[in-house]
PDB file of N, CA, C, O and CB in Angstrom:
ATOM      1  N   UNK A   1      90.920 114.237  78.171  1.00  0.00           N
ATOM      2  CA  UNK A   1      91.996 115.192  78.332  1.00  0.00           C
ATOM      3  C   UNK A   1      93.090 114.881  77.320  1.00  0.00           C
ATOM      4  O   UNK A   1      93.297 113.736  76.919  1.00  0.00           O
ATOM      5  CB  UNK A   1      92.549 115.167  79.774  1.00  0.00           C
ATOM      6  N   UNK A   2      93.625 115.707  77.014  1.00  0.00           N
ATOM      7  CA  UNK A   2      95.047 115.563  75.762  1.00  0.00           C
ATOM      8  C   UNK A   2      96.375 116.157  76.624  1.00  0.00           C
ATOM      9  O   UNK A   2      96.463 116.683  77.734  1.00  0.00           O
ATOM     10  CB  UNK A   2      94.776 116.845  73.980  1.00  0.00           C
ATOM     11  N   UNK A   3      97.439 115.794  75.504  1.00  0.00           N
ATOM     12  CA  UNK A   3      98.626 116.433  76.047  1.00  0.00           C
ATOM     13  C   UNK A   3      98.683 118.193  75.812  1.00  0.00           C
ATOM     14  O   UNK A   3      97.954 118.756  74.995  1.00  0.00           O
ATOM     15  CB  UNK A   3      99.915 115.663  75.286  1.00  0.00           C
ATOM     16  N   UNK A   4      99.387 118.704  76.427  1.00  0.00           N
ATOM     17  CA  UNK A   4      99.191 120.387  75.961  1.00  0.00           C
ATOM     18  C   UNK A   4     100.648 120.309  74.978  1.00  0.00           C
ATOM     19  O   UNK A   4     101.077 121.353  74.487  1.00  0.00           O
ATOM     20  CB  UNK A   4      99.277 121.894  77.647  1.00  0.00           C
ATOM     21  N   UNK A   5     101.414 118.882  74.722  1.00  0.00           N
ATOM     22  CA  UNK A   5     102.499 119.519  74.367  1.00  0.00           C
ATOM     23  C   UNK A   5     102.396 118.381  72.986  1.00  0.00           C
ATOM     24  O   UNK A   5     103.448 118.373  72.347  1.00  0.00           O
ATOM     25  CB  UNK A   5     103.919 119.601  75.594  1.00  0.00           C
ATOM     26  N   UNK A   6     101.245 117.374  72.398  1.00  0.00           N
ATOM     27  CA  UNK A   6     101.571 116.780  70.941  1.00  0.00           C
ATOM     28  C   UNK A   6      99.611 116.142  70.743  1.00  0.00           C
ATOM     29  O   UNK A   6      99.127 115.365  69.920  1.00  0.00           O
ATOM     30  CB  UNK A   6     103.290 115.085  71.021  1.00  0.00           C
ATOM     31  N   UNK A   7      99.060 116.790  71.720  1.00  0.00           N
ATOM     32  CA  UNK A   7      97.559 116.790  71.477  1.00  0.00           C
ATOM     33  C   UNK A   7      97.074 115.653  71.303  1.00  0.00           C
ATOM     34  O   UNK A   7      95.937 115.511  70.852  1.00  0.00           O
ATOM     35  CB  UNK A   7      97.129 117.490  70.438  1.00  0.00           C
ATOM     36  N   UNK A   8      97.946 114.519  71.668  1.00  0.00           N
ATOM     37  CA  UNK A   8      97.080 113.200  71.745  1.00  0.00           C
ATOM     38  C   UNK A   8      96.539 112.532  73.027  1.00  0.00           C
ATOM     39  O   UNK A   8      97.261 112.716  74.007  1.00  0.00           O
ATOM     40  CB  UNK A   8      97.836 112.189  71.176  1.00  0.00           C
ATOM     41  N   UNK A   9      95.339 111.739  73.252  1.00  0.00           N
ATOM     42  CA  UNK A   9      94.379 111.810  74.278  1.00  0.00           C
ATOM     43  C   UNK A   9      95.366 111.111  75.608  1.00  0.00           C
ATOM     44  O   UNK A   9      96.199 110.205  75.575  1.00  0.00           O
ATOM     45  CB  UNK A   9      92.827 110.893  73.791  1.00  0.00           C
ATOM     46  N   UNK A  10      95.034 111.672  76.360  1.00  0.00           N
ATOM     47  CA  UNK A  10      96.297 111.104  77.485  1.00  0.00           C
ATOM     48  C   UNK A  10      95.455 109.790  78.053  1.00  0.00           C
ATOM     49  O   UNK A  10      94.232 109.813  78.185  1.00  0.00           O
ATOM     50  CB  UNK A  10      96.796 112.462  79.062  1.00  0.00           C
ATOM     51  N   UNK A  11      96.261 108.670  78.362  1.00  0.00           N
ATOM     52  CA  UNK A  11      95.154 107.660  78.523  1.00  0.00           C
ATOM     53  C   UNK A  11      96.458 106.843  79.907  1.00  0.00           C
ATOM     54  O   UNK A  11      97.621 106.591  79.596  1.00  0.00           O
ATOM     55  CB  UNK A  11      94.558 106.513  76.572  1.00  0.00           C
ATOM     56  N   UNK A  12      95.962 106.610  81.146  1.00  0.00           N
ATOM     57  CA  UNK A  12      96.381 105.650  81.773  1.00  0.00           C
ATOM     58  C   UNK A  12      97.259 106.986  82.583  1.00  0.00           C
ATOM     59  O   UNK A  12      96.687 107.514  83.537  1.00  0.00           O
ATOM     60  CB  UNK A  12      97.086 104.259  80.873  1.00  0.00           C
ATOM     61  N   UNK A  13      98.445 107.425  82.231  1.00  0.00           N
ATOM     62  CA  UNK A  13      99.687 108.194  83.390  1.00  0.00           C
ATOM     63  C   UNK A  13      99.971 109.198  82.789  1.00  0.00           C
ATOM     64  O   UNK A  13     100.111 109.096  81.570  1.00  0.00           O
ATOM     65  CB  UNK A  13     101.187 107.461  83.775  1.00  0.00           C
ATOM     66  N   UNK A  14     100.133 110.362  83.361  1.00  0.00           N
ATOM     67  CA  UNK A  14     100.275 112.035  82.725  1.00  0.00           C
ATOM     68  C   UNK A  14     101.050 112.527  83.725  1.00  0.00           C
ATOM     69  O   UNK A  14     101.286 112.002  84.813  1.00  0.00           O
ATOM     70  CB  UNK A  14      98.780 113.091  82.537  1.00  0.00           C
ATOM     71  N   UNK A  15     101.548 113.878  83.167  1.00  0.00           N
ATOM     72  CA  UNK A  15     102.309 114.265  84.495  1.00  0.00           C
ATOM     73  C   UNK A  15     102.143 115.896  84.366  1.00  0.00           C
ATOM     74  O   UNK A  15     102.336 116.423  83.270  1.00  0.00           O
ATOM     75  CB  UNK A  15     104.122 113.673  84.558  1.00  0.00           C
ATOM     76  N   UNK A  16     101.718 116.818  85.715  1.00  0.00           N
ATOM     77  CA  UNK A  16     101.003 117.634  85.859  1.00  0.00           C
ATOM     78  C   UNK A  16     102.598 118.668  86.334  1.00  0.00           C
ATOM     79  O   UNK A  16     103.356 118.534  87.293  1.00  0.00           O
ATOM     80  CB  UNK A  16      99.596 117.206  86.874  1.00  0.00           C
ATOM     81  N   UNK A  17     102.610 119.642  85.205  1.00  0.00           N
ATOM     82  CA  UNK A  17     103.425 120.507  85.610  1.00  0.00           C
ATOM     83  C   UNK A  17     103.357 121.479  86.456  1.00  0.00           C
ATOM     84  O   UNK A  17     102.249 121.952  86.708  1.00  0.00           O
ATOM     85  CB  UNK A  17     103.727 120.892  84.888  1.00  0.00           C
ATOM     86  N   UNK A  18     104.315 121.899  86.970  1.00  0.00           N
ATOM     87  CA  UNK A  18     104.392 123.250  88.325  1.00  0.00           C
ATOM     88  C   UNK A  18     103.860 124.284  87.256  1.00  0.00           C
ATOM     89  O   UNK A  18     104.468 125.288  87.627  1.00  0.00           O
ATOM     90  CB  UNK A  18     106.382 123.829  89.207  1.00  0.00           C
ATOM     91  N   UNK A  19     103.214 124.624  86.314  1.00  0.00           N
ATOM     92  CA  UNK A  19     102.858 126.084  85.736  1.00  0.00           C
ATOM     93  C   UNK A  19     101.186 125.564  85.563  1.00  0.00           C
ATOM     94  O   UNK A  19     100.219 126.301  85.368  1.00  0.00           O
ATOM     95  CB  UNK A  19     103.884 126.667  83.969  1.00  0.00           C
ATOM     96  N   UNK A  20     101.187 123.975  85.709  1.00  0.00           N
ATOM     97  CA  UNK A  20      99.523 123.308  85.752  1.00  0.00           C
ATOM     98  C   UNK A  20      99.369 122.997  84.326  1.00  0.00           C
ATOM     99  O   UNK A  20      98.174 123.120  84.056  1.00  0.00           O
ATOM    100  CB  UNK A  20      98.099 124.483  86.306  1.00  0.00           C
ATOM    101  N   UNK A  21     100.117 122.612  83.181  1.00  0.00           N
ATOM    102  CA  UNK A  21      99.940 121.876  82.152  1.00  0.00           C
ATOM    103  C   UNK A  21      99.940 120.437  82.832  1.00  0.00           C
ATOM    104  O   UNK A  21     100.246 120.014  83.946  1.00  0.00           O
ATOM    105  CB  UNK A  21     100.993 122.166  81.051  1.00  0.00           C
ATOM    106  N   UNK A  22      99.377 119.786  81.461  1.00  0.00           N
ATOM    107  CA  UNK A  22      99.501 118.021  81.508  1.00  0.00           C
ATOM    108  C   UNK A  22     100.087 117.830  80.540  1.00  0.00           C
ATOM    109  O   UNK A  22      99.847 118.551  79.572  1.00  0.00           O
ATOM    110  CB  UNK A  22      98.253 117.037  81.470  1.00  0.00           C
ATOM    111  N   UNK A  23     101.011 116.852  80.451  1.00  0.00           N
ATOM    112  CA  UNK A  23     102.082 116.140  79.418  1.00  0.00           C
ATOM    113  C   UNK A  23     101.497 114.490  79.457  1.00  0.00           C
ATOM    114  O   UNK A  23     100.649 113.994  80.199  1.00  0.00           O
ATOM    115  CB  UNK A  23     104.016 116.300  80.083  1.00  0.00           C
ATOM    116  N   UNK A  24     102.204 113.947  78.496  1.00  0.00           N
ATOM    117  CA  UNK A  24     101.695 112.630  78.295  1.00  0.00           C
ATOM    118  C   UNK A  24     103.506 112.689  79.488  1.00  0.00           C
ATOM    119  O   UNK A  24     104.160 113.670  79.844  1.00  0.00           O
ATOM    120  CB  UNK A  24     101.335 111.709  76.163  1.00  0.00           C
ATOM    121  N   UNK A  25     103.783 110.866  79.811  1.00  0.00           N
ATOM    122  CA  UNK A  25     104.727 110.394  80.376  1.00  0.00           C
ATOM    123  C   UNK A  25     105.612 110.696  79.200  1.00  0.00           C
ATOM    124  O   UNK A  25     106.471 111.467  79.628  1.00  0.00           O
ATOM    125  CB  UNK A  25     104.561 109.023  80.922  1.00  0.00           C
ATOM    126  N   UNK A  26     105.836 110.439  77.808  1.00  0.00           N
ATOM    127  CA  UNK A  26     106.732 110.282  77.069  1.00  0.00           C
ATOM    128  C   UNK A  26     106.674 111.849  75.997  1.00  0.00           C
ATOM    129  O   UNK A  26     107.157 111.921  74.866  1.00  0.00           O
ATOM    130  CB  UNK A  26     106.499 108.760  76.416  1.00  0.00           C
ATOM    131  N   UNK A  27     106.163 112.652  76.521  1.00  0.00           N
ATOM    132  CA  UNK A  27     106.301 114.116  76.145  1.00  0.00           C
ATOM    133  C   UNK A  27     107.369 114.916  77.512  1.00  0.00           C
ATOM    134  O   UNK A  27     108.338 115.675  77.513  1.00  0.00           O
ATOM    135  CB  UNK A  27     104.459 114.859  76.038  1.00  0.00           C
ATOM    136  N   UNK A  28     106.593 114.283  78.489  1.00  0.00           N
ATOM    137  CA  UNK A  28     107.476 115.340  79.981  1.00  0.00           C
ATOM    138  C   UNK A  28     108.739 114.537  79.746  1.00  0.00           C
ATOM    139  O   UNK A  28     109.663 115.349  79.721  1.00  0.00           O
ATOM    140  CB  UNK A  28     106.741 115.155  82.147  1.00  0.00           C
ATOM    141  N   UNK A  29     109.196 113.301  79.562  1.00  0.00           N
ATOM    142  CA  UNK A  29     110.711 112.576  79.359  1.00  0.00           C
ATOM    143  C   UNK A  29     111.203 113.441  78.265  1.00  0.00           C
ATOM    144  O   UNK A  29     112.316 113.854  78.592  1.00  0.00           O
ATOM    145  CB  UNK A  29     110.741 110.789  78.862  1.00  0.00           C
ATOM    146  N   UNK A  30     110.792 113.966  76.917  1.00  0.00           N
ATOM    147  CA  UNK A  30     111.808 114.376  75.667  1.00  0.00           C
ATOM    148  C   UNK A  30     112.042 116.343  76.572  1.00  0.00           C
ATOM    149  O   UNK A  30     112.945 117.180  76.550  1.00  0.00           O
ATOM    150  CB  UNK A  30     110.609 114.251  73.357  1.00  0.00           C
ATOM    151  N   UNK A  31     110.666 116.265  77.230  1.00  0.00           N
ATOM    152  CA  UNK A  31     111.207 117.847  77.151  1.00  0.00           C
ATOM    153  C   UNK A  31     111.944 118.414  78.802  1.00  0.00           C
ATOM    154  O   UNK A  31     112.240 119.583  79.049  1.00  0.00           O
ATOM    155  CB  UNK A  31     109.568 118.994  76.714  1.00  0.00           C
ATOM    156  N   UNK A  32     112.098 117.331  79.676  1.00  0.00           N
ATOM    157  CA  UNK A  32     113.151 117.335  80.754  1.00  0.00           C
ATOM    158  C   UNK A  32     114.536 117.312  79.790  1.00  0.00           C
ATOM    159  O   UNK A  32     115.372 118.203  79.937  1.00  0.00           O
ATOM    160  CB  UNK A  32     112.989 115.889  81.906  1.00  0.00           C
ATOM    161  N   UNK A  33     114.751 116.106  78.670  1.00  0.00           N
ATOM    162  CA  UNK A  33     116.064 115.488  78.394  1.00  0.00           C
ATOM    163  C   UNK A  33     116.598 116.828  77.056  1.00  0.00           C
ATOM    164  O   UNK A  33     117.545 117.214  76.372  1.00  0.00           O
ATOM    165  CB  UNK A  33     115.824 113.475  77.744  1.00  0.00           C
ATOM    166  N   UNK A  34     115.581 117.001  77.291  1.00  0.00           N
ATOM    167  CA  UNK A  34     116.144 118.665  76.089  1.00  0.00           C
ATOM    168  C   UNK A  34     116.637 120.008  77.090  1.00  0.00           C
ATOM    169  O   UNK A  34     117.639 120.104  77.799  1.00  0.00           O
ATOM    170  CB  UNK A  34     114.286 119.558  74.902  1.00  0.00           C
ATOM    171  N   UNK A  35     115.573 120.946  76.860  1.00  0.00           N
ATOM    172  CA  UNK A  35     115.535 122.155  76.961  1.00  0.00           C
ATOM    173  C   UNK A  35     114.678 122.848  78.358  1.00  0.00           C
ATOM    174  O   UNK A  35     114.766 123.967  78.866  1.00  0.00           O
ATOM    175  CB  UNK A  35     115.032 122.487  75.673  1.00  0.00           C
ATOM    176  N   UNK A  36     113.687 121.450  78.770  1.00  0.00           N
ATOM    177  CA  UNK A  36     113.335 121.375  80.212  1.00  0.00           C
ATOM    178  C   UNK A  36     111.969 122.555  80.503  1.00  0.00           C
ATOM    179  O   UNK A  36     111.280 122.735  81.507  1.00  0.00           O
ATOM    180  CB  UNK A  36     114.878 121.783  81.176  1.00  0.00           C
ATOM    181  N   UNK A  37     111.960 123.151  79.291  1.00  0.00           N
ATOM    182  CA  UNK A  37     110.627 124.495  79.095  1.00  0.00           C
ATOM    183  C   UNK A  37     109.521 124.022  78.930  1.00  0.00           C
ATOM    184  O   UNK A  37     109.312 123.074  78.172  1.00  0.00           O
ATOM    185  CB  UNK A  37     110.651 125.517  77.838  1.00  0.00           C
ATOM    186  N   UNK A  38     108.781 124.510  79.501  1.00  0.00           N
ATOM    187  CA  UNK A  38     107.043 123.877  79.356  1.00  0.00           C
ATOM    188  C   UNK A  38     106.914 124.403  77.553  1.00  0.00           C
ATOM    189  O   UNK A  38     107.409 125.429  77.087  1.00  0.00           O
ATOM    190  CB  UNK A  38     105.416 125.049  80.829  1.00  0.00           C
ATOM    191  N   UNK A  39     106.203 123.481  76.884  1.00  0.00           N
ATOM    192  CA  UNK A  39     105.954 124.142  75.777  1.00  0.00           C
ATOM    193  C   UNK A  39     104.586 125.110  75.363  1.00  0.00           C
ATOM    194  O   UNK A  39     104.434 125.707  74.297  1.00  0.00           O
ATOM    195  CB  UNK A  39     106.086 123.172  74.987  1.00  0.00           C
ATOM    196  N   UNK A  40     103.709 125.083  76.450  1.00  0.00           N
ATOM    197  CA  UNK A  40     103.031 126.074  76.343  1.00  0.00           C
ATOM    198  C   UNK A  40     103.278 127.033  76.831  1.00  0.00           C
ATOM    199  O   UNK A  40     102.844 127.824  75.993  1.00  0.00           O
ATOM    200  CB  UNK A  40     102.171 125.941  76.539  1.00  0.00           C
ATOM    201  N   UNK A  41     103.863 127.887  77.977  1.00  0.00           N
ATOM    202  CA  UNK A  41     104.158 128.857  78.588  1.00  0.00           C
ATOM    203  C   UNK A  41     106.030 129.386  78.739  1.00  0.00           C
ATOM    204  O   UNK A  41     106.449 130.525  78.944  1.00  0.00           O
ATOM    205  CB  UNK A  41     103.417 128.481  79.822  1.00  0.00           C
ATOM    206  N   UNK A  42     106.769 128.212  78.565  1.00  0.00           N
ATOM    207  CA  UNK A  42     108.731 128.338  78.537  1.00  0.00           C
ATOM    208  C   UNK A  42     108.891 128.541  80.233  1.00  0.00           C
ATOM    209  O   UNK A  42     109.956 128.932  80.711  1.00  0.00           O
ATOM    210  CB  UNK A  42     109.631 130.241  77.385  1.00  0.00           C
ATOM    211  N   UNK A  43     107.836 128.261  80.981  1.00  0.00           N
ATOM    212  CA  UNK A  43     108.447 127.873  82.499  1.00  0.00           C
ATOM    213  C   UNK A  43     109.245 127.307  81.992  1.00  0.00           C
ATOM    214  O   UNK A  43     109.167 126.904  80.832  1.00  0.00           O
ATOM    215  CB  UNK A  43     107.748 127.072  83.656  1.00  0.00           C
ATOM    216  N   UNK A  44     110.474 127.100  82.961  1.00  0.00           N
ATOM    217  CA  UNK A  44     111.496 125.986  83.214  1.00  0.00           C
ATOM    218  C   UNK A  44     110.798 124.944  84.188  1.00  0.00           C
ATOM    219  O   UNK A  44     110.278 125.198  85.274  1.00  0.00           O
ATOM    220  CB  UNK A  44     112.932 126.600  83.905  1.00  0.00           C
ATOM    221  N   UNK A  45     110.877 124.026  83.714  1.00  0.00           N
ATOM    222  CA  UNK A  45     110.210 123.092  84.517  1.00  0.00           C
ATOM    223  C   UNK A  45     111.482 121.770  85.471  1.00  0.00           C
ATOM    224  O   UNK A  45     112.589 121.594  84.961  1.00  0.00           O
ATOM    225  CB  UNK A  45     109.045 122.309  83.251  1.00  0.00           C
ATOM    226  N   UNK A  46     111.129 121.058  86.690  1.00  0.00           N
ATOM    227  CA  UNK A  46     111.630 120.797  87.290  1.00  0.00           C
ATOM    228  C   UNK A  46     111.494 119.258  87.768  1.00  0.00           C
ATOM    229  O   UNK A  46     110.719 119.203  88.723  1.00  0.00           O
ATOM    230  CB  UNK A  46     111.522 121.668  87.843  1.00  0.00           C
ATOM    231  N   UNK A  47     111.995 118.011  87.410  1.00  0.00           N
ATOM    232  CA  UNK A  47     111.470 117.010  87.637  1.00  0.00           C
ATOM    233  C   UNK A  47     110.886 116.878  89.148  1.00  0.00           C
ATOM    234  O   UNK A  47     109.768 116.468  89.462  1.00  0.00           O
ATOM    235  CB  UNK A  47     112.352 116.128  87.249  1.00  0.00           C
ATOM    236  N   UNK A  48     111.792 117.272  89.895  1.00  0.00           N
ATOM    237  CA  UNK A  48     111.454 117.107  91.393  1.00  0.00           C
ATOM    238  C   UNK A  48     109.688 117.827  91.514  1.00  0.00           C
ATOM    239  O   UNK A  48     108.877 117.473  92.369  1.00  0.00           O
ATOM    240  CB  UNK A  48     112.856 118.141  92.492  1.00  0.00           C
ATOM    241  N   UNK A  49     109.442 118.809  90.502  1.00  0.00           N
ATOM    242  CA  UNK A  49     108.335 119.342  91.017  1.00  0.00           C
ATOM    243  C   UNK A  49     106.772 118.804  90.043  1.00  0.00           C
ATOM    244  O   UNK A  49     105.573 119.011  90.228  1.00  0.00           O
ATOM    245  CB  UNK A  49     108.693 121.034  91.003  1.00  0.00           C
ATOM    246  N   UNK A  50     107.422 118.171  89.163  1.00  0.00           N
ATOM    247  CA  UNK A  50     106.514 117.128  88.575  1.00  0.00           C
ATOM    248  C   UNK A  50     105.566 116.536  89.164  1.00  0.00           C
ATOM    249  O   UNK A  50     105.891 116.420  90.346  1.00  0.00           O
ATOM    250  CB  UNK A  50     107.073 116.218  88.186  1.00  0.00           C
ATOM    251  N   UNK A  51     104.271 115.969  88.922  1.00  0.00           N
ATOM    252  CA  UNK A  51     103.442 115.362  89.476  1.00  0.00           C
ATOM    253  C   UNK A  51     103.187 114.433  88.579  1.00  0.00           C
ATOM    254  O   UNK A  51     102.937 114.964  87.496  1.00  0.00           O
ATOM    255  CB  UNK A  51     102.493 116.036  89.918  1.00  0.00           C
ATOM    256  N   UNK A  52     103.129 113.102  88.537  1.00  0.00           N
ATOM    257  CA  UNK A  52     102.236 112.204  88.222  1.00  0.00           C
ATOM    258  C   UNK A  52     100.964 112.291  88.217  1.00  0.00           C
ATOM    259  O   UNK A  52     100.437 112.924  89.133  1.00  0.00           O
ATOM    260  CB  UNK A  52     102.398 111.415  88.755  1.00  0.00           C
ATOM    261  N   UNK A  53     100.241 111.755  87.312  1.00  0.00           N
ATOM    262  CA  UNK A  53      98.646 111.693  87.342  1.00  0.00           C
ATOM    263  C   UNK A  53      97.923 110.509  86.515  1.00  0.00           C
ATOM    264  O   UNK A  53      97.710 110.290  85.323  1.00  0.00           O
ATOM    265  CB  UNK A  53      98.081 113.079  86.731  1.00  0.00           C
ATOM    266  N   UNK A  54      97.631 109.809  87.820  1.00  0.00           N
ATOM    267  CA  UNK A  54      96.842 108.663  87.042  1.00  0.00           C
ATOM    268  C   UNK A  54      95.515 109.196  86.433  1.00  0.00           C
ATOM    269  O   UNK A  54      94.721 109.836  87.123  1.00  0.00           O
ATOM    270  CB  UNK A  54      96.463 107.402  88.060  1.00  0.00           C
ATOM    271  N   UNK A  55      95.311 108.934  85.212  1.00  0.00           N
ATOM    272  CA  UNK A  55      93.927 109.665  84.187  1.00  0.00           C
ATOM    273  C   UNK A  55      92.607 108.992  84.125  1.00  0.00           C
ATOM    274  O   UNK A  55      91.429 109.335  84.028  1.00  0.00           O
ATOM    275  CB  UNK A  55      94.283 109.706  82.533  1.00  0.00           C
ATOM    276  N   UNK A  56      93.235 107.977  84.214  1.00  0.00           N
ATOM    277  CA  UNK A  56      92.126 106.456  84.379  1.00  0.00           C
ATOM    278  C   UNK A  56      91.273 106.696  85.793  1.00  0.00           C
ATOM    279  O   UNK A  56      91.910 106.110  86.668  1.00  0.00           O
ATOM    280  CB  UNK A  56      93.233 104.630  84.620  1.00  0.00           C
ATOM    281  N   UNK A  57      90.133 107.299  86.347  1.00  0.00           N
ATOM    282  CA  UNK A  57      89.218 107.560  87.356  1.00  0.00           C
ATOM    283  C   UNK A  57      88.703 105.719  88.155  1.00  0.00           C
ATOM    284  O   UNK A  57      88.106 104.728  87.734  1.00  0.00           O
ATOM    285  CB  UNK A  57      87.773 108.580  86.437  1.00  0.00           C
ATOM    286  N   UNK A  58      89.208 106.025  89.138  1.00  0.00           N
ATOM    287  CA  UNK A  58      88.813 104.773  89.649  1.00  0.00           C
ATOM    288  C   UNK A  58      87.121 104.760  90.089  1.00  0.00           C
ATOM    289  O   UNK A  58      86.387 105.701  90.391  1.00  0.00           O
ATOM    290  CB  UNK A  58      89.821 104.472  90.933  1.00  0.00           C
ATOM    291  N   UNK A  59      86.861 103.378  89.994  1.00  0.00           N
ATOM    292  CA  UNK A  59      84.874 103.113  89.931  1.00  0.00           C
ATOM    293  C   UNK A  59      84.299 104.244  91.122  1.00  0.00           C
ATOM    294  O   UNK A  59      83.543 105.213  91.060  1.00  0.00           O
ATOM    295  CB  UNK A  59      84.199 100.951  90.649  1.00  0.00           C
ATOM    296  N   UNK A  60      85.127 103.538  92.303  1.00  0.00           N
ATOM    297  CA  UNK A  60      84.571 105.030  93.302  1.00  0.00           C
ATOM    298  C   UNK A  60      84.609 106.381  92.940  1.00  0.00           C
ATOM    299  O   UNK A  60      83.740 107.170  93.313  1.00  0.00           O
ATOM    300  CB  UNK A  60      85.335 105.241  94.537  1.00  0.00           C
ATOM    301  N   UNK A  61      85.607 106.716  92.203  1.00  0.00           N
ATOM    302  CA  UNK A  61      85.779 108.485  91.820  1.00  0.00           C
ATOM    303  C   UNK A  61      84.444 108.573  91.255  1.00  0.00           C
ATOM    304  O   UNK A  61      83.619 109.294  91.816  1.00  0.00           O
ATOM    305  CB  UNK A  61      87.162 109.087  90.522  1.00  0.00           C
ATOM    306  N   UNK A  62      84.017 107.674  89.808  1.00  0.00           N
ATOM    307  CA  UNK A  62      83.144 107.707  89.020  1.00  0.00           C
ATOM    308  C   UNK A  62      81.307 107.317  89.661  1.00  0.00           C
ATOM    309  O   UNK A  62      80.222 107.797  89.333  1.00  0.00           O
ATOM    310  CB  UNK A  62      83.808 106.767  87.991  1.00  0.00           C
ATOM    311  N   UNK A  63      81.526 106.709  90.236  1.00  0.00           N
ATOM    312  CA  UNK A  63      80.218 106.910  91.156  1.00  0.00           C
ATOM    313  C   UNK A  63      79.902 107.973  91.760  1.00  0.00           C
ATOM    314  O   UNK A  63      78.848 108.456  91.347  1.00  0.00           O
ATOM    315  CB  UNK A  63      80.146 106.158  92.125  1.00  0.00           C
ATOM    316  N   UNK A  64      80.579 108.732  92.872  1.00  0.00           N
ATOM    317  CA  UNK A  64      80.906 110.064  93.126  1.00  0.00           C
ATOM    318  C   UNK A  64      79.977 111.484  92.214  1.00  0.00           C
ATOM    319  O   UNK A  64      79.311 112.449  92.586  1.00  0.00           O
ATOM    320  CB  UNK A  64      82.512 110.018  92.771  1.00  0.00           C
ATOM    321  N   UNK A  65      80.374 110.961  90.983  1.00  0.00           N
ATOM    322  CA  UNK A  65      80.195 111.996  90.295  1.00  0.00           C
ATOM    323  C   UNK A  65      78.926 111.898  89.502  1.00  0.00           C
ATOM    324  O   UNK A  65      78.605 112.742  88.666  1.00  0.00           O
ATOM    325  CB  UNK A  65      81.298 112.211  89.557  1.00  0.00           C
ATOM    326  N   UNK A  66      77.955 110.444  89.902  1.00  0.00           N
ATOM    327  CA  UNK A  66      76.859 110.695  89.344  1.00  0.00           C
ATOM    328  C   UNK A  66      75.704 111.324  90.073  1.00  0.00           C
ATOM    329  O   UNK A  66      74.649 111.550  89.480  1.00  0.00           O
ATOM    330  CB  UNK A  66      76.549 109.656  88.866  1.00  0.00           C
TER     331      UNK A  66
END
């Protein structure tokens, strides 16, 4: 998976916007401390409504899925 907002591979913590983009942690920090707009769609986006997302699949998830 990548960021939707500087296209580099999101690895370890992401954060899942209320419009359903993914940001890296240090993409959703510059664009709260700016202008606060999703950069794919210009929702206004909302820290409170932010989600975290660990990216890293734990062994059980990954068993699961074979």
């Amino acid at each position: 998976m990548r960021c939707n907002a500087c296209w580099r591979e999101l690895e370890g913590r992401a954060v899942s916007t209320t419009c359903g983009h993914l940001l890296c942690t240090e993409d959703a920090s510059k664009i709260l401390n700016n202008d606060a707009a999703c950069p794919i769609c210009d929702q206004v986006l909302s820290k409170s409504l932010m989600k975290p997302l660990d990216i890293n699949p734990s062994d059980e998830w990954i068993n699961v899925s074979e």
